[in-house]
C-alpha positions in Angstrom: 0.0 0.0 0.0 1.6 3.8 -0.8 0.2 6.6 0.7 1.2 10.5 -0.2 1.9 12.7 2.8 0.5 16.0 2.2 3.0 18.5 1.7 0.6 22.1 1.8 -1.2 22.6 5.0 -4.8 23.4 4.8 -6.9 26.3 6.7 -7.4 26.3 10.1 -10.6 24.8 11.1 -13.0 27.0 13.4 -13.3 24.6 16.6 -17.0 24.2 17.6 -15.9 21.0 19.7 -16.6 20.0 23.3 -13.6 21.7 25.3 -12.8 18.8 27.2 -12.8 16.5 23.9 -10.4 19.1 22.2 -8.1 19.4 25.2 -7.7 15.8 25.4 -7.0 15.5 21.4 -4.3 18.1 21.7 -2.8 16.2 24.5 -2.5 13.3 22.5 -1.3 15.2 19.3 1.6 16.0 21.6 2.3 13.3 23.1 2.1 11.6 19.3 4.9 14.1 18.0 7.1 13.5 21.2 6.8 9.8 20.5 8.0 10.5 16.6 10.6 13.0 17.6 12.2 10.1 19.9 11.8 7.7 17.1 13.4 10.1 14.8 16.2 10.4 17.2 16.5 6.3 17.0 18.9 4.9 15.2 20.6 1.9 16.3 19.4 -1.6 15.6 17.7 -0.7 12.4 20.6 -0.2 9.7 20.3 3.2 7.7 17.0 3.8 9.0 16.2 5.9 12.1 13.4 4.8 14.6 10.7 6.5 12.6 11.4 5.2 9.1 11.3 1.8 10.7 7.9 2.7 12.3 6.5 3.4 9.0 7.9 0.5 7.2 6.2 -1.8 9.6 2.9 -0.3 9.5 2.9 0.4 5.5 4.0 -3.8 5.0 1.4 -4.5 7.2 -1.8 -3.4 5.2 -3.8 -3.0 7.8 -4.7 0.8 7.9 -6.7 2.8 4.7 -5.0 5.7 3.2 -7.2 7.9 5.4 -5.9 6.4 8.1 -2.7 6.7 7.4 -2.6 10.3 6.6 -4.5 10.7 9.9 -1.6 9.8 11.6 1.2 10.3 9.5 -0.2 13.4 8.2 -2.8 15.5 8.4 -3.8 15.3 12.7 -4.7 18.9 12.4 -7.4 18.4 9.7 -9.4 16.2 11.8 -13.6 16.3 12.0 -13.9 17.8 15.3 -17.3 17.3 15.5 -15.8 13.4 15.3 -12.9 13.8 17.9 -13.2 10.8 19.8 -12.6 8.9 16.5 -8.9 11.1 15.8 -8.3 10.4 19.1 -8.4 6.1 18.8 -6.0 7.1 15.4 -3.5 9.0 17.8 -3.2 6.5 20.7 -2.9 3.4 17.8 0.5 5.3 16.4 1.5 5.6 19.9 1.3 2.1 20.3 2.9 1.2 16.9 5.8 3.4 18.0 6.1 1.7 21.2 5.8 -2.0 20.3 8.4 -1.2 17.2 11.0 0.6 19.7 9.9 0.5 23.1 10.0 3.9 24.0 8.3 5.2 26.9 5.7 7.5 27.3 7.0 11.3 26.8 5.7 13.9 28.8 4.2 17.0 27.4 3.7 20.9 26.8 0.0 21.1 25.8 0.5 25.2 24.7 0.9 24.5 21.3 -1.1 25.2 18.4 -2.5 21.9 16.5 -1.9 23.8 13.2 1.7 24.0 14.6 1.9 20.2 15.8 0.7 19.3 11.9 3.1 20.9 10.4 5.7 19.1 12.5 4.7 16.1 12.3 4.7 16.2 8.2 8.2 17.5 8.3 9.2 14.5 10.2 7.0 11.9 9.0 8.4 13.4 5.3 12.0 12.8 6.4 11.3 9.6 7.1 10.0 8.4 4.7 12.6 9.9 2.3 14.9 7.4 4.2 12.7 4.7 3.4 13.0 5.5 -0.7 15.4 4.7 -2.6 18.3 6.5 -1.3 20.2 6.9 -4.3 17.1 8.5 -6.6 16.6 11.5 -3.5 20.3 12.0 -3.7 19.9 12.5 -7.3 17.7 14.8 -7.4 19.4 16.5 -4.9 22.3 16.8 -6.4 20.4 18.0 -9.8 18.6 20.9 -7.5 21.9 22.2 -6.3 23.4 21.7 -10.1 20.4 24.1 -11.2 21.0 26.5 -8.5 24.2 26.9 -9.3 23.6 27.6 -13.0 20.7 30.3 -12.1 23.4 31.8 -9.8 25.6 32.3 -12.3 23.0 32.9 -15.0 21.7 35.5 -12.7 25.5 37.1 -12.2 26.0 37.5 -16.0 25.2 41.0 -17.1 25.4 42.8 -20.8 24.5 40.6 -22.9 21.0 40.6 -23.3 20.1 44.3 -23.2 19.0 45.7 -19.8 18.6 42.1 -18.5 20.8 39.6 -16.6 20.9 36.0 -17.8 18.9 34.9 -15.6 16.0 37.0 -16.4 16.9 36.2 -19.9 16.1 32.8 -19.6 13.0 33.0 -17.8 11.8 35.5 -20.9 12.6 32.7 -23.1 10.7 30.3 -21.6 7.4 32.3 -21.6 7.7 33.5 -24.7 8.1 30.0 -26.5 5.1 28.6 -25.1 6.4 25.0 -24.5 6.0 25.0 -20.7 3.0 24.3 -18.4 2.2 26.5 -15.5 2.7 23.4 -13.7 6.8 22.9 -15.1 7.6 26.8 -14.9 6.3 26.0 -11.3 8.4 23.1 -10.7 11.2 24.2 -12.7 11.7 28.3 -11.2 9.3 28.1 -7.7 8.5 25.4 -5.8 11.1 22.5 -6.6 11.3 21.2 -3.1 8.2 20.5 -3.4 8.5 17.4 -5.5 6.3 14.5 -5.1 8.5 12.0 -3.6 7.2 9.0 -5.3 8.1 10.2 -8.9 11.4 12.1 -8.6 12.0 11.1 -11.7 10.0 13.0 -13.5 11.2 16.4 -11.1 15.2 14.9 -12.2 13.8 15.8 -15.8 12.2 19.3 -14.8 15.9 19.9 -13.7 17.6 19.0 -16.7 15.5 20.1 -19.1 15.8 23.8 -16.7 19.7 22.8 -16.9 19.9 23.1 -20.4 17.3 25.7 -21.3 20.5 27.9 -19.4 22.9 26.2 -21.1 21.6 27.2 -24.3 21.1 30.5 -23.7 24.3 31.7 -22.0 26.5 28.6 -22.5 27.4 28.3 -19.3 29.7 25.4 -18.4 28.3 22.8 -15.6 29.2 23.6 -11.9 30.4 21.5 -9.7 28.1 21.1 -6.9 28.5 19.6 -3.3 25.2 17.8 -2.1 25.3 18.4 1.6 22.5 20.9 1.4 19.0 20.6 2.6 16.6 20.6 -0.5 14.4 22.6 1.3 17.0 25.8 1.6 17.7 24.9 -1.9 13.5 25.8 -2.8 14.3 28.9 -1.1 17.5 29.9 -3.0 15.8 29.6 -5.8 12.4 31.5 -5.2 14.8 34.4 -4.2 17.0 34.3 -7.8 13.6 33.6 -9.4 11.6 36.7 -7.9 14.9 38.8 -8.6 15.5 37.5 -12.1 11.4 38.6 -12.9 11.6 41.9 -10.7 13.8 43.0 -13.9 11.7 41.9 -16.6 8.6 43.5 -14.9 10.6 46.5 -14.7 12.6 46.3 -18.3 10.7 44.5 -20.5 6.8 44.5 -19.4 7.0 48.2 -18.2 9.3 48.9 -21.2 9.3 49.3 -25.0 9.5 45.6 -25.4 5.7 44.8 -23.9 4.3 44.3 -27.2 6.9 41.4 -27.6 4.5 39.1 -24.8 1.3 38.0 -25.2 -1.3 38.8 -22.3 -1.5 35.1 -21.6 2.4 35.0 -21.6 2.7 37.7 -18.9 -0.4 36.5 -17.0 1.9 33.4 -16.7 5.0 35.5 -15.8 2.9 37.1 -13.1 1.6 33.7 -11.6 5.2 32.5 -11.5 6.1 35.3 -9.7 3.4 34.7 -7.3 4.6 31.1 -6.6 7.5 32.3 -5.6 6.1 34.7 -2.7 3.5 32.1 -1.3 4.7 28.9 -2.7 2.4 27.0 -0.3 0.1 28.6 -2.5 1.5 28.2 -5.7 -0.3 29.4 -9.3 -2.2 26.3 -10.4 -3.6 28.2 -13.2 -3.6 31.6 -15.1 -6.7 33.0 -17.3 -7.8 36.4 -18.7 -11.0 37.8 -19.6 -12.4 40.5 -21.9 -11.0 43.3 -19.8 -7.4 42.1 -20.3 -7.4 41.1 -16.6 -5.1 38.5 -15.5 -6.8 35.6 -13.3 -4.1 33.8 -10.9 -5.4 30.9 -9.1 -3.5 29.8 -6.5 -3.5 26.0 -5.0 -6.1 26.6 -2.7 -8.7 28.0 -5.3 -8.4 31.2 -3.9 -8.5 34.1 -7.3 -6.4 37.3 -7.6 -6.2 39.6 -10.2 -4.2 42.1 -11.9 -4.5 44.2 -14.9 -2.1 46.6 -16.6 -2.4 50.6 -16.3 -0.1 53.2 -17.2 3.0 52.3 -18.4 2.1 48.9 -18.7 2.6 48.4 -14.6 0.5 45.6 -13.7 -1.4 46.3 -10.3 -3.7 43.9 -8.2 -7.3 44.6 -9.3 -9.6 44.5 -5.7 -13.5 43.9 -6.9 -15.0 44.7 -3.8 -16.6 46.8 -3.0 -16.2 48.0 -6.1 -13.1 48.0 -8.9 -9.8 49.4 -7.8 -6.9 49.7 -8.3 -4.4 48.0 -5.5 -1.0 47.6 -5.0 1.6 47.2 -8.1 2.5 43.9 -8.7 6.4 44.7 -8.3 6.4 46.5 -5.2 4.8 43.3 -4.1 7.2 41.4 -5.1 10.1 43.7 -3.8 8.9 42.6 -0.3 11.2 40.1 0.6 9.7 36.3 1.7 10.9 33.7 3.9 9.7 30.7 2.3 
């Protein structure tokens, strides 16, 4: 059975639960993560893998738990019905028990002044390193190794300056690969903004995304291949590259869609441009997809459904477009961008 740990948090639910019910789940949501941080922390007797991986690999071989299950556990706690709390409450105590008969740890205490968004979150980052362990180990250190390759060519793509006009190579590439049309919303994503978040079941197909980013630099600068060194979290490497990436389109914004070379992009290419941008701000809520309408308004929607717009005004600066009340004009899409992110 294989069972995909959810990477984006959702919303918050509003609590409308018994106090007592919800005070006892967020005990044992504690509790839970203590156990899988001491598990994490266990490594003997179970080769390359730490305590949790082997936790995982027991209960996965065992078939005995649905995917909702699963992700209960493993994944999503904080999304549980709490109208239904008794129920998350049985899923909590049966991981503490697989913990404990697979290690024999004892019973942690706990700090119970802890948000469960915050306890979710955790417990994905560590049930995510985990099972990374449990993959093949030589595939994640491929791909790896290819993020760190393609950070070092957008580094040095980015540093290159006087060759293309006004724009450094970096941003040169990125024009390129709007303006050829070749490229999904979903591989300018994965290629430019949210590579770290690869699903870990087919990082093969990310591997390509690289290579195919690789030589799209390549062939635009010829840039020889760095040398890379792959003791680097791939997560830092995501952010590396949402910073280069923002930067890189901060200048075409600036020379080239608020310039005399607009008329070189469609709408629908710099509706595109704009929703990779966006990704790069917010990539928990990346651009899924981009659309216009009959008033040349750009239409970004993000993972989570939610819809923001932005239109063009003078000198071809593209502002957020606020429909409520009524239409105005909001902030300009680059001074939005010019606020630095940390994620």
């Amino acid at each position: 059975m294989i069972f995909y740990i959810i990477f984006i948090p959702y919303a918050f639910v509003s609590v409308l639960a018994d106090n007592v019910t919800l005070d006892e789940y967020m005990t044992e949501l504690h509790i839970t993560n203590e156990y899988m941080a001491k598990a994490y922390s266990t490594l003997s007797n179970h080769r390359v893998l730490n305590g949790l991986a082997h936790t995982i690999k027991k209960v996965i071989r065992r078939d005995a738990y649905t995917t909702d299950e699963l992700n209960f556990m493993f994944a999503t706690p904080d999304q549980a019905d709490v109208f239904d709390l008794y129920k998350h409450i049985g899923y909590e105590r049966i991981l503490q028990n697989e913990i404990f008969m697979a290690l024999h740890i004892n019973k942690p205490p706990v700090n119970r002044v802890v948000d469960w968004s915050e306890l979710g979150d955790k417990r994905r980052e560590m049930t995510r390193k985990a099972i990374i362990l449990l993959l093949d180990i030589d595939i994640c250190g491929e791909y790896i190794t290819e993020l760190q390759i393609t950070n070092e060519y957008m580094e040095k793509a980015y540093n290159t300056i006087g060759y293309h006009g006004n724009l450094n190579g970096l941003a040169y590439t990125i024009k390129k690969a709007i303006r050829r049309d070749v490229y999904t919303m979903e591989e300018l994503n994965c290629m430019f903004a949210i590579p770290d978040q690869a699903d870990i079941f087919e990082l093969n197909k990310y591997i390509g995304y690289e290579r195919i980013l690789q030589n799209d630099i390549f062939m635009a600068l010829h840039i020889s291949r760095p040398l890379v060194n792959r003791v680097v979290d791939w997560t830092d490497l995501g952010h590396k590259r949402r910073t280069l990436t923002r930067k890189a389109i901060v200048q075409l914004l600036s020379f080239d869609i608020s310039g005399t070379y607009s008329d070189y992009y469609s709408l629908i290419q710099k509706c595109r441009l704009i929703g990779l941008a966006l990704s790069t701000k917010d990539p928990l809520r990346y651009t899924k997809t981009v659309e216009i309408n009959n008033y040349d308004t750009c239409f970004i929607i993000n993972a989570s459904g939610i819809i923001t717009r932005y239109k063009a005004f003078r000198s071809n600066e593209f502002h957020e477009v606020h429909l409520e009340p009524y239409a105005t004009r909001g902030p300009r899409l680059i001074d939005q961008l010019n606020i630095e992110s940390s994620v």
